[in-house]
N, C-alpha and C positions, 0 to 999 in steps of 0.2 A: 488435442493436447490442451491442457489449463495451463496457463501461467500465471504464476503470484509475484507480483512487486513490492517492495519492502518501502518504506514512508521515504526513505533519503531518495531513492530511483521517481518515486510520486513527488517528492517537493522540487524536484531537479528541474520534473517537466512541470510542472504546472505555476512552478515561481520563476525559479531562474531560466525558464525555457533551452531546456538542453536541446539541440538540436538533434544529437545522435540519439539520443535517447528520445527525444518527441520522433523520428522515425522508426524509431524500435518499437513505439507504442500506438501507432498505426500500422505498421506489420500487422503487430497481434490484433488487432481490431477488426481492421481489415480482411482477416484469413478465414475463409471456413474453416480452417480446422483446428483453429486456435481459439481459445475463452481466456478472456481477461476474470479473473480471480483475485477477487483483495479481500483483505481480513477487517472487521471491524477496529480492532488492536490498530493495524495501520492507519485505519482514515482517523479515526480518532486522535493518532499520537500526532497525524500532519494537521490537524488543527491547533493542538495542544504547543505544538513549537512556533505556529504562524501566528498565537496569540500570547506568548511569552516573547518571541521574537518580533515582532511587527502585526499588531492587529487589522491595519488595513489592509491586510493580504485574504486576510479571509473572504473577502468577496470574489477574488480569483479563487481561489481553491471551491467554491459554491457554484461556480459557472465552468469548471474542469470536469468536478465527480460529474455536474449539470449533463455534461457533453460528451462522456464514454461512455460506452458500455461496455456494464461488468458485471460477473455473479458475485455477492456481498455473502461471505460466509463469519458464524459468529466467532469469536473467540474467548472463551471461559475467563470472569474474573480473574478466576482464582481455577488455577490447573490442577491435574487427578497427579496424584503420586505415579510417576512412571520410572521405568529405566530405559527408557528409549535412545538417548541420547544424555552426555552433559554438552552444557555450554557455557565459556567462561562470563559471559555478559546475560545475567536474567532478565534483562530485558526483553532481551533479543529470544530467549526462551518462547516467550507467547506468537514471536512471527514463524519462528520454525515450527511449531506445535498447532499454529494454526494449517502452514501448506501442508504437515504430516495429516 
């Protein structure tokens, strides 16, 4: 099974150290039959908030992505015209279009 985590569930663990969630994310590590899945959309937007919000975070966020493992799959600038789905927040568009 692949799982994808979305940037707030990624800044949870790797800034605020969520407990439940940093064991939620050694589970999936952990598991043979589990793949951690992130979208480039994601890692990019948890840098983009750790350098508008507090830049010296970004050395933990470098020593995080450093120490998972995970398949990085890309996500288009700019998305194909679809009807697959709407979503009230286009932001959030590029993370659901990237797990689709």
């Amino acid at each position: 099974m692949r799982v994808m985590l979305d940037t707030n569930v990624l800044l949870s663990i790797a800034i605020f150290k969520s407990k439940a969630l940093s064991m939620m994310l050694s589970a999936i590590c952990e598991s043979s039959d589990k793949q951690l899945v992130l979208s480039s959309y994601c890692i990019g937007e948890c840098y983009e908030v750790a350098e508008r919000k507090k830049p010296a975070l970004i050395p933990a966020l470098d020593r995080f992505f450093d120490a998972i493992s995970f398949e990085m799959i890309h996500t288009p600038q700019t998305l194909p015209e679809h009807d697959w789905f709407t979503i009230r927040d286009k932001d959030d568009e590029k993370v659901l279009y990237s797990a689709i």
